[in-house]
mmCIF file of the N, C-alpha and C atoms, coordinates in Angstrom:
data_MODEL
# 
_entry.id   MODEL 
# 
loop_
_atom_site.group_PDB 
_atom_site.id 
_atom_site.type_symbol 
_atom_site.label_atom_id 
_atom_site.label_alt_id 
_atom_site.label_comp_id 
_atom_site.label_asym_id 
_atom_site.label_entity_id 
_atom_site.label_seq_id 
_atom_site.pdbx_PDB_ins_code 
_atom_site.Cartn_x 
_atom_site.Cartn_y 
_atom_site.Cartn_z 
_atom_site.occupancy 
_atom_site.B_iso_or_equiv 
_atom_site.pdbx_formal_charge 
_atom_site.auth_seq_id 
_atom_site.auth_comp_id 
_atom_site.auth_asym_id 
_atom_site.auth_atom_id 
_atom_site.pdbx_PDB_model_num 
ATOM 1   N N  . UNK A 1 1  ? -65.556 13.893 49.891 1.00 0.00 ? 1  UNK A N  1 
ATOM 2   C CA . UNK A 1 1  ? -64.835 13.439 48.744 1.00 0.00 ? 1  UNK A CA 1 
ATOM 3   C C  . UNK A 1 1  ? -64.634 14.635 47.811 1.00 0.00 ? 1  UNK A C  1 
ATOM 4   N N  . UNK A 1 2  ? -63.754 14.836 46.892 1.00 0.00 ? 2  UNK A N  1 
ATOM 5   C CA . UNK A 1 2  ? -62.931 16.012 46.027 1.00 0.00 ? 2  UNK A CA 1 
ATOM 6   C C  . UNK A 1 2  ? -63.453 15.478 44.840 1.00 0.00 ? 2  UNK A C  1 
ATOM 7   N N  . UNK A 1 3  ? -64.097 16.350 44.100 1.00 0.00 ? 3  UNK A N  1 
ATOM 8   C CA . UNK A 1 3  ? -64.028 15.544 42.621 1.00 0.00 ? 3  UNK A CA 1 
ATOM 9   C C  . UNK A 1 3  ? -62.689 16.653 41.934 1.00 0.00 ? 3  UNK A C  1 
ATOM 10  N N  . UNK A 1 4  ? -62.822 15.559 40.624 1.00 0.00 ? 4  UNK A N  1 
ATOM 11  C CA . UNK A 1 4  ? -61.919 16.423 39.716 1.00 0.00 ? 4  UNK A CA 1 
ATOM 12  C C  . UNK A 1 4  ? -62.138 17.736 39.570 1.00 0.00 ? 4  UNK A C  1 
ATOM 13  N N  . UNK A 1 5  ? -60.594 18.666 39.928 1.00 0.00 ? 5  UNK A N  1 
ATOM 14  C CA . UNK A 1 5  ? -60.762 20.466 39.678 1.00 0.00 ? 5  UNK A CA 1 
ATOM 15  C C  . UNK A 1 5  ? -60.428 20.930 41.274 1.00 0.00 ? 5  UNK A C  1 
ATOM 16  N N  . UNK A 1 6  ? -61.599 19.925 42.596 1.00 0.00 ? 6  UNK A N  1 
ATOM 17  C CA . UNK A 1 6  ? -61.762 20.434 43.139 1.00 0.00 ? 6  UNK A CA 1 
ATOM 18  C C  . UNK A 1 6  ? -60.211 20.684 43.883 1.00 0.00 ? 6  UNK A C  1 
ATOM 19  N N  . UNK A 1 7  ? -59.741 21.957 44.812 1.00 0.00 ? 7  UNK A N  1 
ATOM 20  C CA . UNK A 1 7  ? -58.640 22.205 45.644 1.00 0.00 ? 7  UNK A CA 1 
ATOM 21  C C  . UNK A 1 7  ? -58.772 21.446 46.793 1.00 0.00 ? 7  UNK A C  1 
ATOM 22  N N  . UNK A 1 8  ? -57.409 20.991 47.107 1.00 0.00 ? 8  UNK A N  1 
ATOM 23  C CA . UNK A 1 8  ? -57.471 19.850 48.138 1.00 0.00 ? 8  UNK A CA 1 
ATOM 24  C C  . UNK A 1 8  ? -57.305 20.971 49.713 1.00 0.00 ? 8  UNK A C  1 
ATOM 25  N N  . UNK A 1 9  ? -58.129 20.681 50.427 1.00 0.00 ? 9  UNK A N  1 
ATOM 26  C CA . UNK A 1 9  ? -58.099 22.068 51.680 1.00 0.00 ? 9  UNK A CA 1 
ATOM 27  C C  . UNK A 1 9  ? -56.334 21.687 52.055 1.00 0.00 ? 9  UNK A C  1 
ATOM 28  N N  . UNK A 1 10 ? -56.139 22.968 52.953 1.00 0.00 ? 10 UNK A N  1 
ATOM 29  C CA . UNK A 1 10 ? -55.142 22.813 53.756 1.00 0.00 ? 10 UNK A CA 1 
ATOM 30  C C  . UNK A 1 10 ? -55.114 22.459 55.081 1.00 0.00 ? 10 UNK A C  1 
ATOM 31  N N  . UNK A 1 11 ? -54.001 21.640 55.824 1.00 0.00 ? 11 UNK A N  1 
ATOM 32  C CA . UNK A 1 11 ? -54.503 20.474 56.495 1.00 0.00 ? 11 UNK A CA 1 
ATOM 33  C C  . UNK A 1 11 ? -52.953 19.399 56.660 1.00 0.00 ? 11 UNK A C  1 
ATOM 34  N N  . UNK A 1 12 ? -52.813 19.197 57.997 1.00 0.00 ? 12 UNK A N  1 
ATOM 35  C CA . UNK A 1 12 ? -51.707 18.936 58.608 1.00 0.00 ? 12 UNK A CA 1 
ATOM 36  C C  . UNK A 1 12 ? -51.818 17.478 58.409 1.00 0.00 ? 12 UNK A C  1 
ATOM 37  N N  . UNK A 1 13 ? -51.136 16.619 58.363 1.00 0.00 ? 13 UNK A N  1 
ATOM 38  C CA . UNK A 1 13 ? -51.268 15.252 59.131 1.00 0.00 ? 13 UNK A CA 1 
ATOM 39  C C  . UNK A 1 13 ? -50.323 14.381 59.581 1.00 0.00 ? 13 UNK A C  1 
ATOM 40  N N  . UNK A 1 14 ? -50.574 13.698 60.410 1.00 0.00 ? 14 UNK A N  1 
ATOM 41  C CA . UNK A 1 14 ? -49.343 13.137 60.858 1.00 0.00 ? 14 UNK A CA 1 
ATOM 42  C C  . UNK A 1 14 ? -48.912 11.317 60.094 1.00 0.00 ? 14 UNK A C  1 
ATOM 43  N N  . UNK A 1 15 ? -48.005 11.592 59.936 1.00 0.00 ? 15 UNK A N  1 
ATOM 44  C CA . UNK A 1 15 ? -47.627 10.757 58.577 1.00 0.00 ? 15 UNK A CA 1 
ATOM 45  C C  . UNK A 1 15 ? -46.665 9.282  59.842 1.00 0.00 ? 15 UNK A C  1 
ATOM 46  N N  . UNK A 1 16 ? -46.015 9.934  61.244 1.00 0.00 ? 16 UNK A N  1 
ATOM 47  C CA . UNK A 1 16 ? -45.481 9.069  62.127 1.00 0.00 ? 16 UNK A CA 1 
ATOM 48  C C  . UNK A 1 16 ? -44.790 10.129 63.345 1.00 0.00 ? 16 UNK A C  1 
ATOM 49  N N  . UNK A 1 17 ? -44.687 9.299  64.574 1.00 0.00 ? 17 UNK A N  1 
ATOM 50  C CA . UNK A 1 17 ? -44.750 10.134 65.700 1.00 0.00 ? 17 UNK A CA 1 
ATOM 51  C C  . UNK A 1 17 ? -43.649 11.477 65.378 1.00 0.00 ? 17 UNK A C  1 
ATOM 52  N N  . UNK A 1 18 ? -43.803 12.264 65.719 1.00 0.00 ? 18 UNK A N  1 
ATOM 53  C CA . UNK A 1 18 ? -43.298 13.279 65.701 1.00 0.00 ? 18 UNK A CA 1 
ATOM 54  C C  . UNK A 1 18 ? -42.652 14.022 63.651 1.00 0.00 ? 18 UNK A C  1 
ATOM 55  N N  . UNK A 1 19 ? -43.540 12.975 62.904 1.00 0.00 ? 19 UNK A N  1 
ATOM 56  C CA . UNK A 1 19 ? -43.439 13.434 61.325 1.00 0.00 ? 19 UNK A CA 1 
ATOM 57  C C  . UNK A 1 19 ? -44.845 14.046 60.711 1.00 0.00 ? 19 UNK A C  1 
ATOM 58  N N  . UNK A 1 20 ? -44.794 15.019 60.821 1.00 0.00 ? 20 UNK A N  1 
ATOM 59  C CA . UNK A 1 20 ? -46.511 15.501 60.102 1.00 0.00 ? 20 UNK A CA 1 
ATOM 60  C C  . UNK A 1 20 ? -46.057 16.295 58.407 1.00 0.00 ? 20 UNK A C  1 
ATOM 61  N N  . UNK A 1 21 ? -47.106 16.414 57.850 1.00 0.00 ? 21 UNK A N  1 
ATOM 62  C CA . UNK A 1 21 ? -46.879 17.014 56.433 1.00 0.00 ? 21 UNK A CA 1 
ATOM 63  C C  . UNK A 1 21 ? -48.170 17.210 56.144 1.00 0.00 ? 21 UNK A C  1 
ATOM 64  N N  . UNK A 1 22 ? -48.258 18.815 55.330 1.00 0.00 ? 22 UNK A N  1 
ATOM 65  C CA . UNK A 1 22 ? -49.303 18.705 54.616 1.00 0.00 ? 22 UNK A CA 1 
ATOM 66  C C  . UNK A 1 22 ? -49.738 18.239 53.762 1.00 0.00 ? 22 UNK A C  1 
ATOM 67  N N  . UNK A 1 23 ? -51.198 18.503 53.792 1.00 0.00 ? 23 UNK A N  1 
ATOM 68  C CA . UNK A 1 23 ? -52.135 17.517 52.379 1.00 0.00 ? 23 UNK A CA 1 
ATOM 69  C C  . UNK A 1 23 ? -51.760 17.706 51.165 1.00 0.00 ? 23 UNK A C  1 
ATOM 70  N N  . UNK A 1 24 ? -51.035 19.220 51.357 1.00 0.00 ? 24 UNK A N  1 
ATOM 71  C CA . UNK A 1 24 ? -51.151 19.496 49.525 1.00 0.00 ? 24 UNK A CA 1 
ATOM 72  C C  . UNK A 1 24 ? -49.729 19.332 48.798 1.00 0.00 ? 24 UNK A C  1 
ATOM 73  N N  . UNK A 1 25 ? -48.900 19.113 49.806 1.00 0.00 ? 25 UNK A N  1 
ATOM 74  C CA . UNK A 1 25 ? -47.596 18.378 49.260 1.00 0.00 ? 25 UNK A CA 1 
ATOM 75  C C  . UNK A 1 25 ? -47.569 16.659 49.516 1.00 0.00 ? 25 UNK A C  1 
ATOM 76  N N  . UNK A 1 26 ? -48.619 16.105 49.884 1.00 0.00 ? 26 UNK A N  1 
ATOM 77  C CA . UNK A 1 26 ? -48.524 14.846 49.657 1.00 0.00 ? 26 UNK A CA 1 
ATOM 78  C C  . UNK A 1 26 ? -49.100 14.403 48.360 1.00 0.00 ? 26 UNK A C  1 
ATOM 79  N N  . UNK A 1 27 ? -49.976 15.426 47.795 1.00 0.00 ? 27 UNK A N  1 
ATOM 80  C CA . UNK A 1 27 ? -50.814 15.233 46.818 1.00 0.00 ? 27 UNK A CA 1 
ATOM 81  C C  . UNK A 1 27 ? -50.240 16.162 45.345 1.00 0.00 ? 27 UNK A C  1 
ATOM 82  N N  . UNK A 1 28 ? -49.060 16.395 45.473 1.00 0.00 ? 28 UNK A N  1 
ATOM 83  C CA . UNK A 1 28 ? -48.644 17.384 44.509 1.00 0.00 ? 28 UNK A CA 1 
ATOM 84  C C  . UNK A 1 28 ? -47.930 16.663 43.350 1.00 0.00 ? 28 UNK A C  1 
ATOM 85  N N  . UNK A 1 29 ? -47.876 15.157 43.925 1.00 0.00 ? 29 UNK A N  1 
ATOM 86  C CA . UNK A 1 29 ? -47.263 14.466 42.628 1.00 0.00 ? 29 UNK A CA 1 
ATOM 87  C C  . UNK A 1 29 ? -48.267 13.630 41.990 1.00 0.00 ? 29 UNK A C  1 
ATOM 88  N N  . UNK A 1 30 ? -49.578 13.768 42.677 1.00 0.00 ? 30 UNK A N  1 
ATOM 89  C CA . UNK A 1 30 ? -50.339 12.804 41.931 1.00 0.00 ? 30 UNK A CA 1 
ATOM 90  C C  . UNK A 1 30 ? -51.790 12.474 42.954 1.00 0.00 ? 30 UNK A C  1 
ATOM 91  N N  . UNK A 1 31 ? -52.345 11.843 42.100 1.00 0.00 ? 31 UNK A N  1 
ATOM 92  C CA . UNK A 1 31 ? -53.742 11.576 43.006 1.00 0.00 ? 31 UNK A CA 1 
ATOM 93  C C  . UNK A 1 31 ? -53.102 10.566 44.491 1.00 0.00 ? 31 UNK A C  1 
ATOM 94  N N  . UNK A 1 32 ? -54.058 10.479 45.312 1.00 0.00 ? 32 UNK A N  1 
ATOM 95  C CA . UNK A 1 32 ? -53.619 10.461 46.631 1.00 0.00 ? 32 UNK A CA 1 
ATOM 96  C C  . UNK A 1 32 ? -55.131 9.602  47.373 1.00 0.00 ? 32 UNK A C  1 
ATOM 97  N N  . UNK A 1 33 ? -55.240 8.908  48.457 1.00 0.00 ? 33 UNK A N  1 
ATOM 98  C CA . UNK A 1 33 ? -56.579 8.043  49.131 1.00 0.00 ? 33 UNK A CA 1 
ATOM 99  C C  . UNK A 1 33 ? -55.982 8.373  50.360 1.00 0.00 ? 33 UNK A C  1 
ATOM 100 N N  . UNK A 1 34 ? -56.742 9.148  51.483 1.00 0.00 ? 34 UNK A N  1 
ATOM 101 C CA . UNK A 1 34 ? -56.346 9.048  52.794 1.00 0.00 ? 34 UNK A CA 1 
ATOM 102 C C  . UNK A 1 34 ? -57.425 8.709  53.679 1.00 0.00 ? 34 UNK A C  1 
ATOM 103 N N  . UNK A 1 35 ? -56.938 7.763  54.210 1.00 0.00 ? 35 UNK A N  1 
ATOM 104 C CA . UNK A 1 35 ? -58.388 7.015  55.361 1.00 0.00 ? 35 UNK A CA 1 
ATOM 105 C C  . UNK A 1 35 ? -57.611 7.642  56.783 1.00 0.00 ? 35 UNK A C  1 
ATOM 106 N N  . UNK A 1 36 ? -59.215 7.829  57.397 1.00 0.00 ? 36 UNK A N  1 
ATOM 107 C CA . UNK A 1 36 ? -59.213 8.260  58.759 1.00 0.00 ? 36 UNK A CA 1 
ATOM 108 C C  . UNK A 1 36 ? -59.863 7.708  59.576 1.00 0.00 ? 36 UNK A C  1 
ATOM 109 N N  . UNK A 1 37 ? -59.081 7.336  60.752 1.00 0.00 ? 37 UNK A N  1 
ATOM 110 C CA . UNK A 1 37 ? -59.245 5.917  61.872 1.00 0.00 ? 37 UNK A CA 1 
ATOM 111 C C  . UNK A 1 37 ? -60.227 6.343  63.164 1.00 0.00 ? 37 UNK A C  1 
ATOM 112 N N  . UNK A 1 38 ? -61.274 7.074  63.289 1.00 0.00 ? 38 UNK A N  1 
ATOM 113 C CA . UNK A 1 38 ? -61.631 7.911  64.486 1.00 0.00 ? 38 UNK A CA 1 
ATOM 114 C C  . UNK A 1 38 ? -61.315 6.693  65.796 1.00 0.00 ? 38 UNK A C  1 
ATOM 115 N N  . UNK A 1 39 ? -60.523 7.010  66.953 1.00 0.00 ? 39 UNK A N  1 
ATOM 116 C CA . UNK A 1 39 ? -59.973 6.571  67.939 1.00 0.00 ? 39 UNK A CA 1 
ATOM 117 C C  . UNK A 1 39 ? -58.830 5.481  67.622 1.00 0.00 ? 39 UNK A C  1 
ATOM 118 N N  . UNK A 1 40 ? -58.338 5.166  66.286 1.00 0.00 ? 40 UNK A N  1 
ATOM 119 C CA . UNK A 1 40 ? -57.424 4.153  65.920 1.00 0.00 ? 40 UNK A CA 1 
ATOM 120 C C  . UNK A 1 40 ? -56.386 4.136  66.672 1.00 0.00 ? 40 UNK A C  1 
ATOM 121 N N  . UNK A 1 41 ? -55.583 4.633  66.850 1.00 0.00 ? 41 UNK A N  1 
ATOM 122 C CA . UNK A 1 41 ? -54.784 4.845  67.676 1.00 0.00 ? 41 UNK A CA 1 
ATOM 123 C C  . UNK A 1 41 ? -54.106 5.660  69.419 1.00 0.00 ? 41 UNK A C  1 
ATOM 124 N N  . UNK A 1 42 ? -55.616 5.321  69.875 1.00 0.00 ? 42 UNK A N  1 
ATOM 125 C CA . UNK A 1 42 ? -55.523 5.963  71.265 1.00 0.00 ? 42 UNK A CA 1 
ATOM 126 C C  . UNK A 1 42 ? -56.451 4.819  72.446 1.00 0.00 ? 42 UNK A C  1 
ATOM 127 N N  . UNK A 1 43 ? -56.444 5.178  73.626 1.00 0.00 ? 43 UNK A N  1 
ATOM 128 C CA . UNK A 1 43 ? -56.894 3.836  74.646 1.00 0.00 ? 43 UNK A CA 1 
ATOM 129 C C  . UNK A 1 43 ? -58.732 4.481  74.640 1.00 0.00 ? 43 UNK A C  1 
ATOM 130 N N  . UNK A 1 44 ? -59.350 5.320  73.793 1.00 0.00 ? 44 UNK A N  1 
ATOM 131 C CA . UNK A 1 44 ? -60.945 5.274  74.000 1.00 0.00 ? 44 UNK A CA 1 
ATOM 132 C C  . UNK A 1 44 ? -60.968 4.405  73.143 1.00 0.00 ? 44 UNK A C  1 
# 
């Protein structure tokens, strides 16, 4: 978790198949919550 101040790392993600964007332009207009699914979307 980031507290206030802290720099958000740099860091790819994929937003939809073949659409990725980084963290720090998703977060450049404002605070931001990103959840991460470990195996959410694959057959393990």
């Amino acid at each position: 978790m980031l507290g206030v101040g802290d720099r958000v790392p740099e860091g790819t993600v994929w937003l939809a198949p073949r659409e990725s964007a980084g963290i720090p332009d998703l977060v450049a207009d404002g605070p931001a919550l990103f959840l991460f699914f470990l195996f959410a979307w694959t057959s393990t």
